[in-house]
C-alpha positions as CSV (number, residue, x, y, z in Angstrom):
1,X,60.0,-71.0,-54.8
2,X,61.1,-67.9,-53.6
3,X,63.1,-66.6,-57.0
4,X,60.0,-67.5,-58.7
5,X,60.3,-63.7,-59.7
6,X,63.7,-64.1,-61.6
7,X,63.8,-66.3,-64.9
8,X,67.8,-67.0,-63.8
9,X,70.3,-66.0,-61.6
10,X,71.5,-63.5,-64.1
11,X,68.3,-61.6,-64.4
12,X,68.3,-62.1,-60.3
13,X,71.9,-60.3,-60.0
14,X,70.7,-57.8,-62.3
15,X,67.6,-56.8,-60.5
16,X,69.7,-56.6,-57.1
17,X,72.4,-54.5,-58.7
18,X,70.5,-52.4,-60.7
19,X,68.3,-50.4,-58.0
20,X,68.9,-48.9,-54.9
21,X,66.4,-50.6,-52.1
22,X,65.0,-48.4,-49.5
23,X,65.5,-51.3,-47.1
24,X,67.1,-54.9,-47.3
25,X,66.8,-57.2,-44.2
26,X,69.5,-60.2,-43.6
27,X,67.9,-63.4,-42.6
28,X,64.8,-64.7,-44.0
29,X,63.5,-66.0,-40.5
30,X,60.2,-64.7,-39.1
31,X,61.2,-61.7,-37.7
32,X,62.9,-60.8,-40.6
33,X,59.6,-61.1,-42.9
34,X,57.4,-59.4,-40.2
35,X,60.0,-56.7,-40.8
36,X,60.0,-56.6,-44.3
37,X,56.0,-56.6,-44.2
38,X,55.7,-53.7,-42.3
39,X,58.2,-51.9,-44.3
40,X,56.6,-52.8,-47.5
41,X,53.2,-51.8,-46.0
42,X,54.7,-48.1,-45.4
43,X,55.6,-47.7,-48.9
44,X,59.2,-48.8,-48.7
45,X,61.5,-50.8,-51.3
46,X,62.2,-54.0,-49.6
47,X,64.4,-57.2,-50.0
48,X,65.1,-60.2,-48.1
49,X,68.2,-61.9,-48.3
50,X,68.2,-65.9,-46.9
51,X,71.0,-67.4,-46.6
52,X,69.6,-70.8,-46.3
53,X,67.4,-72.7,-49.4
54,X,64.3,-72.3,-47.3
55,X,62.6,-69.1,-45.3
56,X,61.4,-69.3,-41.8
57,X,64.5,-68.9,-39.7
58,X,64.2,-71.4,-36.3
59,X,60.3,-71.9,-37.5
60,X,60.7,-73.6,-40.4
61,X,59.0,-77.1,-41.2
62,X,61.1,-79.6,-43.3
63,X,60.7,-83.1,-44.8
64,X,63.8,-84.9,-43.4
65,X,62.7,-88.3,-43.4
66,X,59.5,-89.1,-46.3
67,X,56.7,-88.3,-45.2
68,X,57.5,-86.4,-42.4
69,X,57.0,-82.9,-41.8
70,X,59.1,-81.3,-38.5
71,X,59.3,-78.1,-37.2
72,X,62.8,-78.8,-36.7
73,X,63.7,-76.3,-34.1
74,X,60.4,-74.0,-32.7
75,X,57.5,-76.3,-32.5
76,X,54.4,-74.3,-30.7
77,X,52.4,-71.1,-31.4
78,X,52.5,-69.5,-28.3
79,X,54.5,-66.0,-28.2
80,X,53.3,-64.7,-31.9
81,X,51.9,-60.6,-30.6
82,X,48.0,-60.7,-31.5
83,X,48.8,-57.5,-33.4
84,X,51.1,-59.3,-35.8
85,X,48.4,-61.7,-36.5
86,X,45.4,-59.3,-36.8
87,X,47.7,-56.3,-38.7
88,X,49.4,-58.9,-41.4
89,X,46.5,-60.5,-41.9
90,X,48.0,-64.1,-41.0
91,X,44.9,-65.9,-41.0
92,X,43.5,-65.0,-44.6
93,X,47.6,-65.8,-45.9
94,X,46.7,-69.7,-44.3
95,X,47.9,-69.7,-40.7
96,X,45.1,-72.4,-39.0
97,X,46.0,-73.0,-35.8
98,X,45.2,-76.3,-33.9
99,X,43.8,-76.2,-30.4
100,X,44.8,-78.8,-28.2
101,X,42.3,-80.6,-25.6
102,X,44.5,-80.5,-22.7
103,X,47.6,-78.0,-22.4
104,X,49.9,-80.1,-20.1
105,X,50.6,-84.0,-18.8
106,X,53.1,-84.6,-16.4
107,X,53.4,-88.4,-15.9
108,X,55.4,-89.3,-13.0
109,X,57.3,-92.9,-12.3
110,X,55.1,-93.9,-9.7
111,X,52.0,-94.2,-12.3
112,X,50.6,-90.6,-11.0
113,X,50.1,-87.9,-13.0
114,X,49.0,-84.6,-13.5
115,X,46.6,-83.3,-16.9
116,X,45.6,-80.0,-16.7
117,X,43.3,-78.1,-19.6
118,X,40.8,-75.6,-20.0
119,X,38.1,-77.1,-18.1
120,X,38.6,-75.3,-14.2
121,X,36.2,-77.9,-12.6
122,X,38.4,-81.0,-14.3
123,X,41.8,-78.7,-13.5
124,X,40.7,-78.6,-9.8
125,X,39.9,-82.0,-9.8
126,X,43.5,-83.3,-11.1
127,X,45.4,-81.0,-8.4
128,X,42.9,-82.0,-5.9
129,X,44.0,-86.0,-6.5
130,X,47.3,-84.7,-4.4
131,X,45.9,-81.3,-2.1
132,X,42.4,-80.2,-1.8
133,X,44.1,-77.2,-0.5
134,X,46.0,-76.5,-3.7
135,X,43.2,-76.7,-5.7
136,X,41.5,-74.2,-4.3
137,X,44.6,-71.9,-4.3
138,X,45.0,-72.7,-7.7
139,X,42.7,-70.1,-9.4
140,X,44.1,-67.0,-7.0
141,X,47.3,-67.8,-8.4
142,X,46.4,-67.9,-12.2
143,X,44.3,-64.6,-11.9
144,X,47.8,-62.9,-10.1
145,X,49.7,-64.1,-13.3
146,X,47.4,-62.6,-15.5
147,X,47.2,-59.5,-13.8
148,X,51.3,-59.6,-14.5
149,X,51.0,-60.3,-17.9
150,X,48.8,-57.3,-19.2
151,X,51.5,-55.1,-18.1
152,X,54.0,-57.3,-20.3
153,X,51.9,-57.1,-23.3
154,X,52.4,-53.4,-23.3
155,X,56.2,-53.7,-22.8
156,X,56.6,-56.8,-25.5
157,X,55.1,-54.4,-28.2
158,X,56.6,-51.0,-27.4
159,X,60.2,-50.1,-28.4
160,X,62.6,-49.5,-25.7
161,X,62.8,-45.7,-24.7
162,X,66.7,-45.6,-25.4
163,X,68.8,-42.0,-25.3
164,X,69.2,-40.9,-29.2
165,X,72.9,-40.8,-30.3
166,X,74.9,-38.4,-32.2
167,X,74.4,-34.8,-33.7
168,X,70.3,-33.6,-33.0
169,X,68.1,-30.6,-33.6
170,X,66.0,-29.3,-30.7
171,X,63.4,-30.5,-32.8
172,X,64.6,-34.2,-32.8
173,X,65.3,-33.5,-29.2
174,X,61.4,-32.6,-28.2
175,X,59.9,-35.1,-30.2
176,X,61.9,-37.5,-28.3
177,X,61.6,-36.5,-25.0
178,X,58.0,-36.5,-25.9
179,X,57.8,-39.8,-26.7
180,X,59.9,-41.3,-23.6
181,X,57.3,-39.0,-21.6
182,X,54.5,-40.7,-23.2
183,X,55.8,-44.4,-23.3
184,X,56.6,-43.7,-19.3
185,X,53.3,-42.4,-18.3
186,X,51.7,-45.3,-19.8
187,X,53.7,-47.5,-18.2
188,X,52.9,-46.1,-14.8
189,X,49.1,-46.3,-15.4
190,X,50.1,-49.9,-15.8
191,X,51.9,-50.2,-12.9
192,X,49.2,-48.0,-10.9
193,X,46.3,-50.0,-12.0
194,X,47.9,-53.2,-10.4
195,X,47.2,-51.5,-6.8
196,X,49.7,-52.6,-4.1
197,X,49.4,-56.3,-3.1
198,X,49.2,-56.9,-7.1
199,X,52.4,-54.9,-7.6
200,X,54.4,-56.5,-4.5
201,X,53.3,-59.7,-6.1
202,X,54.4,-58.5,-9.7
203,X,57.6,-57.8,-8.0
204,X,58.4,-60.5,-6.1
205,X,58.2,-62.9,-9.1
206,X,59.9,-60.8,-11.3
207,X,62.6,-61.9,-8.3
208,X,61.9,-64.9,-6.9
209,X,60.4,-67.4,-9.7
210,X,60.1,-69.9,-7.1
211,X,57.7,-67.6,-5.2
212,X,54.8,-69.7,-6.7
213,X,55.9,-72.6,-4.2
214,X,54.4,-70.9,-1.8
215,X,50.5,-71.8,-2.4
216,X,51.3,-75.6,-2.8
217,X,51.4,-77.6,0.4
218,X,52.0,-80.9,-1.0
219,X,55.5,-82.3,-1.9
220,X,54.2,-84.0,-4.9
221,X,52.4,-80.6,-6.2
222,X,55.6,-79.3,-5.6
223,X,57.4,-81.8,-7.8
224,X,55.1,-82.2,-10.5
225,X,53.5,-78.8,-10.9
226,X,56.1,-76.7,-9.6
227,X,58.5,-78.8,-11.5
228,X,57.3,-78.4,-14.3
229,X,56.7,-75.1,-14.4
230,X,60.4,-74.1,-13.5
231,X,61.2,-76.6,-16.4
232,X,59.4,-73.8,-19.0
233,X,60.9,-71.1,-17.3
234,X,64.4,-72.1,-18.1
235,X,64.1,-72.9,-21.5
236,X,67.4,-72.8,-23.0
237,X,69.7,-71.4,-20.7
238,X,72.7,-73.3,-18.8
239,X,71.8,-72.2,-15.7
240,X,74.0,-73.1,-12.2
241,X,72.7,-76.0,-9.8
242,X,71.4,-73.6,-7.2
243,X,69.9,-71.1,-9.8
244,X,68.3,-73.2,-11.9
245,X,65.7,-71.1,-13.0
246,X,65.8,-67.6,-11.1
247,X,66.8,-65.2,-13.9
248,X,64.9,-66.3,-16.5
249,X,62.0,-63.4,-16.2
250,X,61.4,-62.4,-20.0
251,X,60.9,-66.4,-21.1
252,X,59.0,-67.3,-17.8
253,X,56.4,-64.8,-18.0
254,X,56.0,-65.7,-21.7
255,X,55.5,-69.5,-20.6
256,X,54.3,-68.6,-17.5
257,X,51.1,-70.3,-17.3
258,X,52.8,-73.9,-18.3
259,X,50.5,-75.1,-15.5
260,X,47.2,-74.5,-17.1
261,X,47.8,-72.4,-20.4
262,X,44.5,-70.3,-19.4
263,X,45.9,-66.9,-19.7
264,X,48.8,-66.6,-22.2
265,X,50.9,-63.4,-23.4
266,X,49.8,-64.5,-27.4
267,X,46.2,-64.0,-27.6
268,X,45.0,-65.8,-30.5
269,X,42.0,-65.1,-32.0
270,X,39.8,-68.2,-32.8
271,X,36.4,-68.9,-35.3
272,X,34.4,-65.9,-34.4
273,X,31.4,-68.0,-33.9
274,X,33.5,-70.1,-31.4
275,X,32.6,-68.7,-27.9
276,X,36.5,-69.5,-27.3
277,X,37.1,-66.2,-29.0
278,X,40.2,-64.5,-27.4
279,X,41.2,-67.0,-25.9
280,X,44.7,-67.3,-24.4
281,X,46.6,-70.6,-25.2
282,X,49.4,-72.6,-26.5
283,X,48.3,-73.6,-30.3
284,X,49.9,-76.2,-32.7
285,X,50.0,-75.1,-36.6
286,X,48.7,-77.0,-39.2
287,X,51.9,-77.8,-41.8
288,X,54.2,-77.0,-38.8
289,X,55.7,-74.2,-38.0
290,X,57.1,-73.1,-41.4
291,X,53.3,-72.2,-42.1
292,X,53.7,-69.6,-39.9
293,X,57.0,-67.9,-41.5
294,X,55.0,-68.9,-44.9
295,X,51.8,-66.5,-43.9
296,X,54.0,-64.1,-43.0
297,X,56.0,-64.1,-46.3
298,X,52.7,-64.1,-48.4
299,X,51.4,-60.9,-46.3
300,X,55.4,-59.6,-47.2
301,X,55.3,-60.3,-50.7
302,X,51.4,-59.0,-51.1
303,X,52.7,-55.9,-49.6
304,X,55.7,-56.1,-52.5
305,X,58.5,-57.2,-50.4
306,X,60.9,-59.3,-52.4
307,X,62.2,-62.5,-50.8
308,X,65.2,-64.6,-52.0
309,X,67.0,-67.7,-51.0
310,X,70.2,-69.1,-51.7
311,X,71.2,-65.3,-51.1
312,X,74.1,-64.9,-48.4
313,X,75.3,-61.7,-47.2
314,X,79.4,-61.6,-46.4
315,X,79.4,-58.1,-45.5
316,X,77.3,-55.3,-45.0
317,X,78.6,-52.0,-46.9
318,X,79.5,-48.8,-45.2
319,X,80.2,-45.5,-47.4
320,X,82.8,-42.4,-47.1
321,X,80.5,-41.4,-44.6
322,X,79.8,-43.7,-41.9
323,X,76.6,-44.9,-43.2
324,X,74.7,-47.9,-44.4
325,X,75.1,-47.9,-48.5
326,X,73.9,-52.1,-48.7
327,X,75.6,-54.9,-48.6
328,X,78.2,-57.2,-50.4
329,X,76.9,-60.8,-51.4
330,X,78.9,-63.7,-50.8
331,X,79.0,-64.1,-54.8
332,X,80.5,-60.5,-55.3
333,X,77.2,-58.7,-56.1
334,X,76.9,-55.0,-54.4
335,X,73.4,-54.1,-53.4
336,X,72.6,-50.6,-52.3
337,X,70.2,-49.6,-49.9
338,X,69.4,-46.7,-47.7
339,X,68.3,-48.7,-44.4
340,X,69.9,-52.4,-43.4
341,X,68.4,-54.5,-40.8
342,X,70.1,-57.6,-39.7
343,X,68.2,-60.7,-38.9
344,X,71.0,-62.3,-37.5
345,X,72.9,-62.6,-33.7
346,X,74.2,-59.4,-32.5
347,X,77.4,-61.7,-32.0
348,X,77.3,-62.6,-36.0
349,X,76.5,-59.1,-36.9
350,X,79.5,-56.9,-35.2
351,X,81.9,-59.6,-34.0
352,X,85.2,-60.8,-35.6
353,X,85.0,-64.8,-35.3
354,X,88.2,-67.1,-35.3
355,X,89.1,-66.5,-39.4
356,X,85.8,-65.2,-40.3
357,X,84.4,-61.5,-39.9
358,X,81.6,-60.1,-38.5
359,X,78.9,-58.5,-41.2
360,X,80.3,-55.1,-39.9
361,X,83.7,-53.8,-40.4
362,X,85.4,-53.3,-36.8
363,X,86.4,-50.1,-37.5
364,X,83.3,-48.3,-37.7
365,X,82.1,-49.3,-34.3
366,X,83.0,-48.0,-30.8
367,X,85.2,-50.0,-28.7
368,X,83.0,-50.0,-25.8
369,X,79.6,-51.2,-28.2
370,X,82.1,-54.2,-29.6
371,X,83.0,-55.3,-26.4
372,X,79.7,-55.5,-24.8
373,X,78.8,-57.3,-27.7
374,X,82.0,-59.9,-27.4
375,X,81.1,-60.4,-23.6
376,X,77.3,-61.2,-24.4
377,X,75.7,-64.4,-22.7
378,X,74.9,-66.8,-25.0
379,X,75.0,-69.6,-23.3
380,X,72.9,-72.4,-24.1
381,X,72.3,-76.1,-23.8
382,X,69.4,-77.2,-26.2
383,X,69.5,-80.3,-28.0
384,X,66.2,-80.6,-30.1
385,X,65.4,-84.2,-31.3
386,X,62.6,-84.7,-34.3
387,X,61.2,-87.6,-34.4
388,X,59.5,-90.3,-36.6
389,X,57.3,-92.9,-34.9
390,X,55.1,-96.0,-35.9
391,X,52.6,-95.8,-33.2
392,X,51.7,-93.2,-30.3
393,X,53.6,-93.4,-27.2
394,X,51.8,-95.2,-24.2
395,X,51.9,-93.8,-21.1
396,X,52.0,-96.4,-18.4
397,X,50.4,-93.9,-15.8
398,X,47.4,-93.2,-17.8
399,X,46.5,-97.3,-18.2
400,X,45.0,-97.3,-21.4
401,X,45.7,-100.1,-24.0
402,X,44.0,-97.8,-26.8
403,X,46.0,-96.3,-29.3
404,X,43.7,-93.5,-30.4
405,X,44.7,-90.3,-29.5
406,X,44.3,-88.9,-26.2
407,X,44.0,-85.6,-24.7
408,X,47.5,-86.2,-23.0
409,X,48.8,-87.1,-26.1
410,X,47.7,-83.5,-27.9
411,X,49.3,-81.9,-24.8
412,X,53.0,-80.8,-24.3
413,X,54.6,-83.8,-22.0
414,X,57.3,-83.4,-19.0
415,X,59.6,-86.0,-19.1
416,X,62.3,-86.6,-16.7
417,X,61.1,-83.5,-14.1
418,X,59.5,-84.7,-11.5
419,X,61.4,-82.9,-8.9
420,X,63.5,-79.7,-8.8
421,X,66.5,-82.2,-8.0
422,X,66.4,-83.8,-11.3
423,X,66.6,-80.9,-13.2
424,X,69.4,-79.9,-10.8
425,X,71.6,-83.0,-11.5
426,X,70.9,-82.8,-15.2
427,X,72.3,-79.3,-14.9
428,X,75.6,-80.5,-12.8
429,X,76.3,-83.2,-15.6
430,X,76.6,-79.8,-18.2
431,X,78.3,-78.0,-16.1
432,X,80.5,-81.1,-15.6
433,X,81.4,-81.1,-19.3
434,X,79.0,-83.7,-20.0
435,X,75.2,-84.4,-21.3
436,X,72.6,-85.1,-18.9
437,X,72.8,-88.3,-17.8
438,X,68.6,-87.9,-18.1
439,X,68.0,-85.3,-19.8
440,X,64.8,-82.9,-19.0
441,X,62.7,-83.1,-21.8
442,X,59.3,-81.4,-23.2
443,X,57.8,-83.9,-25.5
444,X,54.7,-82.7,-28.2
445,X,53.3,-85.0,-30.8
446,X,52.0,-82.2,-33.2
447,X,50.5,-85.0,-35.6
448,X,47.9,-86.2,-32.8
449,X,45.7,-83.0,-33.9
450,X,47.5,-82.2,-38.0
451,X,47.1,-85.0,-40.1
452,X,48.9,-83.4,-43.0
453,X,52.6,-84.4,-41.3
454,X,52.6,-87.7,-41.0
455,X,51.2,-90.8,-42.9
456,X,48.2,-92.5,-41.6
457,X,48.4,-94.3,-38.6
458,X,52.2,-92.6,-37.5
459,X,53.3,-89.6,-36.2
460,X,55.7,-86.9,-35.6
461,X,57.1,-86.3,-32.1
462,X,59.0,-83.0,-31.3
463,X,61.6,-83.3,-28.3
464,X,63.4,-80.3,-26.6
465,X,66.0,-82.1,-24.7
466,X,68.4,-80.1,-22.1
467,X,71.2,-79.7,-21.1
468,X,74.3,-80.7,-23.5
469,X,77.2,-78.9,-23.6
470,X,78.9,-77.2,-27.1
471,X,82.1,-79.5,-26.5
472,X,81.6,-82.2,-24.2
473,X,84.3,-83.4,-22.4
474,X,84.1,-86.8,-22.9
475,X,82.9,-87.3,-27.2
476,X,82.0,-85.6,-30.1
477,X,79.0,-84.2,-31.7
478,X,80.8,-84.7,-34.8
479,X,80.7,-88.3,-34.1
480,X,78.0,-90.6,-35.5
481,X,78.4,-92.7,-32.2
482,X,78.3,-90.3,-29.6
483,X,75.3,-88.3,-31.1
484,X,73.5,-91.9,-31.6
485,X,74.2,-92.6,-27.8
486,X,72.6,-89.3,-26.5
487,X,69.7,-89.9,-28.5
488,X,68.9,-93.9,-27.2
489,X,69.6,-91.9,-23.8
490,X,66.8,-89.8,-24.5
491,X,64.5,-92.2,-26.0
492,X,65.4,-94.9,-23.6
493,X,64.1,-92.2,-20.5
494,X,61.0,-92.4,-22.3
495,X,60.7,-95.5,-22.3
496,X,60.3,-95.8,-18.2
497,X,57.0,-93.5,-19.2
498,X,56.0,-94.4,-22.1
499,X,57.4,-98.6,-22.8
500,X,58.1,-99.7,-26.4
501,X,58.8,-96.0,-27.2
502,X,62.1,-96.9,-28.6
503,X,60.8,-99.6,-30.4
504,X,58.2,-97.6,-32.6
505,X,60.9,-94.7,-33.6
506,X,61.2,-94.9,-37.7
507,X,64.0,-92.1,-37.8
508,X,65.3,-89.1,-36.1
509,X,67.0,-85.7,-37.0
510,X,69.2,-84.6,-34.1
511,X,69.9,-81.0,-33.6
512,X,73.2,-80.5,-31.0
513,X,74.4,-76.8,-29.8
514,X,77.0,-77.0,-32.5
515,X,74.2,-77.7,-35.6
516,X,72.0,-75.2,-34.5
517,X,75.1,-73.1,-35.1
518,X,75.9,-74.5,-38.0
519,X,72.5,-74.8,-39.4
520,X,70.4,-71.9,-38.3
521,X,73.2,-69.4,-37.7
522,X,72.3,-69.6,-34.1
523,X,76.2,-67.6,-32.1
524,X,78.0,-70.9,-30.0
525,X,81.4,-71.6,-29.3
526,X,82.6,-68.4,-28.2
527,X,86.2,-68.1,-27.1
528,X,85.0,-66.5,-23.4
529,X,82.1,-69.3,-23.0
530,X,82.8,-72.5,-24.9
531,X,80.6,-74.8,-22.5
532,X,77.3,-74.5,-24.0
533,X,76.0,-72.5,-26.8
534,X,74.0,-72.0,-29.9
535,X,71.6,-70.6,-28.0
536,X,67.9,-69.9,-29.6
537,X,67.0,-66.5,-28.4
538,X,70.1,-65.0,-30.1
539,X,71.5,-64.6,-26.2
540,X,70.2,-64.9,-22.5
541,X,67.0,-63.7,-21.6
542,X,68.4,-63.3,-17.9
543,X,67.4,-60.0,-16.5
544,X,70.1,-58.8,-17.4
545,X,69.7,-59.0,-20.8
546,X,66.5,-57.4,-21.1
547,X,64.6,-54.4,-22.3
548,X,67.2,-51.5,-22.2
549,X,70.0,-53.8,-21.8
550,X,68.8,-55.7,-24.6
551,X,71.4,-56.3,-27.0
552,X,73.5,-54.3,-25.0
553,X,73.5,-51.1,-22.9
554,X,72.7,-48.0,-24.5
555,X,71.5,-49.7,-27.7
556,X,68.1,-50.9,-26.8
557,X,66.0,-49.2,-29.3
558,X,66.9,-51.3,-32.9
559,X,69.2,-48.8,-33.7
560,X,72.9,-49.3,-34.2
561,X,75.9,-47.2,-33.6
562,X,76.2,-47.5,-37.6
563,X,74.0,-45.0,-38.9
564,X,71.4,-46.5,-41.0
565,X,72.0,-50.5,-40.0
566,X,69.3,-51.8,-37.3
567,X,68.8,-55.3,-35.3
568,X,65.4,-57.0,-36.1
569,X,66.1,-60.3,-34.7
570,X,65.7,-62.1,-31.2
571,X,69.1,-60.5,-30.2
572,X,66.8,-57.1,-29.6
573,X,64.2,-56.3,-27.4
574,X,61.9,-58.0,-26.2
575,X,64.3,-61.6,-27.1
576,X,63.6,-64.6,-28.7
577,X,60.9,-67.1,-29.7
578,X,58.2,-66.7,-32.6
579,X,57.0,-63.7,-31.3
580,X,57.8,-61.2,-34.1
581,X,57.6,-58.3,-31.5
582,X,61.0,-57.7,-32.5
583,X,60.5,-57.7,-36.1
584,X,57.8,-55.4,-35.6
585,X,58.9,-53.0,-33.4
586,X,62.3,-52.4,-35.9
587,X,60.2,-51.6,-38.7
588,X,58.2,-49.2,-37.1
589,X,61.2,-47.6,-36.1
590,X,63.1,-48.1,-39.5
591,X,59.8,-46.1,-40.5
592,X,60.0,-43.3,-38.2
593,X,63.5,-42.3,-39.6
594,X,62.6,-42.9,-43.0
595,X,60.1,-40.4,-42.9
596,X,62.9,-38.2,-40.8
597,X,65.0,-38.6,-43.5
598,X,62.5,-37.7,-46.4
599,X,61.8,-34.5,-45.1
């Protein structure tokens, strides 16, 4: 659909060859578009170049099994910056988000559980089946968390203040130190405003992600609350067995609020005669999440972005003097542009792999940029399972015999983490060389609130399965076997929840380390860290991966020591999920030296 624009490949080579582009972007996911939108809305000559036959990146929904619709890797609105949806226009291009009526279920082996929503009487009454005491504690701790997450929304949507490289006029010089001086200033008002007990708290979690133990009293609040939360934090990383989720500050303040959803870093605006305006939770999308990248491609392409599929990118085109000039397709076809920004892993962008290249010729880059690059974490050790079911899974803590939906059922479900020593033995059987013997596991069933993915009366269930190693010791993911055994493993967990689960399951699509790789483009199987990869935020989001070290030191700010070629993706500040802060950011940068350059 996207080449609707060119009658044949032909007239589609010739449009590409026969104009210089102000900007092309590599990688039709959705921080790619949100690039190319704002670039098109600032008056620039924009392409984007998919590799793949569909757009959307990681949030993409496809029809795998009929009737189905997954969002085959991301599978909630949670992360996408309120500014993206309100400056592209998002809901007018079709984005209709889908509120949930309770945020998250917890069922535990013993037939206990724990539902929290939006309702604080009803979320003080669950936590209050276990510790009266914790209940009351509850709401301090939520409004200390939202204090924390005002000053991210500032950071998530401002560029990095990285030192300018190479030859610069005072003028260039000022200007700069200008803006660090502003960008700093306002960061201290947001630091100041916290006051000092807020700050040391601010602080101490930004350390110590277990510090939240400390209001619960109970074991069990511990285990299921606690648990569960630290589940959400580490999302996607391989962590060790006694660090299982202590340097994962980016992604834990961005899933934070797992426990009750209240306050959330995406602030979603809802029907403005809904007195639930502004509110701040996790959202399912009607059509999955490839109606997101869709909305954003329609706001691209209204702009006059051009987007293409089927369009691959071998190498990206450097002239006699050291800067961008476009990039070679993997057909032969040369297209020049002024600006490039790459969609793509940092890793896939600069680095030399095995017989293939990176999209940049080694030569041009600075020893010391490539080997930060090479030695980047991406470590990983997602498995995401999409799934087709006859029925609705019944939970055999919740006692109901009905099979209408239920507000558990529209929540996202814990499976298999209970306790902080479950996730710690499913993370020894990784580092072991092996996939978890039970898996941790965040189960949604997106067609309990959109009827348009499923046929009547079945349903789609999305699982986010960890932790599996890129090359286990002991199989293949190549193998049909060995893949069908770590999925019965999964469903078969479920099964001690939720009985006849594995019984109603139609079909599956199975998504190891090595096919989100393969797939989606996603860096795995590096030579220094072949345990676990394919990792979904385009690298680590451990602190030390962050803000100014984000990709790597010294090149924070989108720009690239190739003059002319930027980063867009989840490899740049502020990281990964559909958040498109990264996407924007770029642009506005890419904009800046446009204008620079124009003068």
């Amino acid at each position: 659909m996207w080449r609707r624009s060119f009658s044949n490949g032909v007239s589609l080579t010739r449009t590409l060859k026969d104009k210089k582009w102000d900007a092309l972007v590599i990688g039709g996911g959705h921080n790619g578009l949100i690039a190319a939108a704002y670039l098109a809305r600032g008056g620039l000559s924009v392409a984007v170049l998919e590799r793949r036959h569909v757009i959307g990146g990681a949030a993409v929904t496809e029809e795998l099994i009929p009737g189905f619709k997954f969002s085959r890797c991301s599978y909630l609105q949670s992360l996408l910056r309120p500014s993206v949806i309100r400056e592209l226009e998002l809901k007018k291009h079709g984005l209709k988000l889908l509120k949930p009526i309770a945020t998250s279920f917890t069922p535990c082996l013993d037939g206990l559980y724990l539902l929290l929503g939006f309702d604080d009487q009803q979320n003080n009454s669950e936590i209050s089946k276990f510790s009266k005491r914790d209940a009351d504690t509850y709401p301090r701790y939520e409004n200390e968390l939202s204090k924390f997450c005002k000053i991210m929304d500032f950071l998530l949507d401002s560029p990095p203040p990285e030192a300018l490289h190479g030859d610069l006029s005072f003028h260039d010089l000022l200007r700069d130190k200008m803006q660090k001086s502003v960008f700093w200033a306002r960061c201290l008002r947001h630091v100041l405003s916290l006051g000092q007990k807020d700050l040391v708290f601010s602080v101490n979690l930004s350390q110590n992600p277990e510090s939240g133990v400390v209001w619960c009293s109970t074991e069990l609040i511990v285990h299921c609350s606690i648990g569960t939360l630290n589940y959400s934090r580490q999302v996607s990383m391989h962590p060790g067995v006694d660090t299982c989720c202590c340097i994962m500050l980016w992604v834990k303040l961005m899933v934070i609020v797992t426990f009750g959803r209240k306050y959330f870093i995406c602030e979603v605006d809802v029907n403005r005669n809904d007195a639930t305006v502004n509110c701040k939770i996790v959202r399912h999308v009607e059509g999955g999440m490839g109606s997101v990248s869709l909305a954003i491609s329609k706001a691209a392409t209204k702009a006059g972005a051009h987007i293409l599929v089927n369009t691959e990118v071998s190498q990206i085109m450097i002239g006699d003097s050291g800067e961008v000039d476009g990039v070679l397709l993997v057909d032969g076809t040369r297209v020049h542009s002024s600006f490039v920004l790459s969609n793509a892993t940092p890793y896939k962008t600069f680095m030399v792999r095995s017989v293939l290249l990176g999209l940049v010729p080694r030569d041009v880059l600075p020893d010391d940029f490539l080997r930060a690059i090479k030695y980047s974490d991406y470590h990983s050790g997602v498995t995401k399972i999409n799934v087709a079911v006859d029925k609705l899974p019944q939970f055999h803590c919740c006692k109901s015999s009905q099979l209408e939906v239920g507000p558990h059922h529209t929540a996202t479900v814990h499976i298999g983490c209970e306790s902080m020593e479950e996730i710690g033995s499913a993370c020894q059987d990784a580092w072991n060389g092996l996939p978890s013997r039970r898996p941790v596991m965040e189960m949604t069933i997106p067609s309990s609130l959109d009827k348009t993915i499923s046929p009547p009366g079945k349903h789609v269930v999305s699982l986010f399965t960890q932790y599996t190693p890129y090359k286990p010791s002991d199989g293949s993911w190549e193998d049909p076997t060995y893949r069908e055994s770590y999925a019965q493993k999964c469903f078969s967990l479920i099964d001690e929840y939720a009985p006849g689960f594995s019984s109603s399951v139609i079909g599956y699509d199975l998504l190891t380390p090595p096919d989100l790789e393969r797939e989606f483009g996603l860096t795995g199987n590096l030579t220094s860290q072949p345990e676990t990869c394919g990792n979904i935020f385009h690298g680590a989001m451990g602190l030390d991966s962050l803000f100014l070290m984000r990709p790597v030191k010294g090149w924070s700010g989108y720009r690239t020591p190739v003059r002319g070629l930027y980063l867009c993706g989840s490899g740049s500040h502020p990281g990964g999920g559909v958040m498109g802060a990264p996407g924007r950011n770029a642009a506005h940068v890419v904009l800046q030296d446009f204008k620079k350059q124009s003068r």
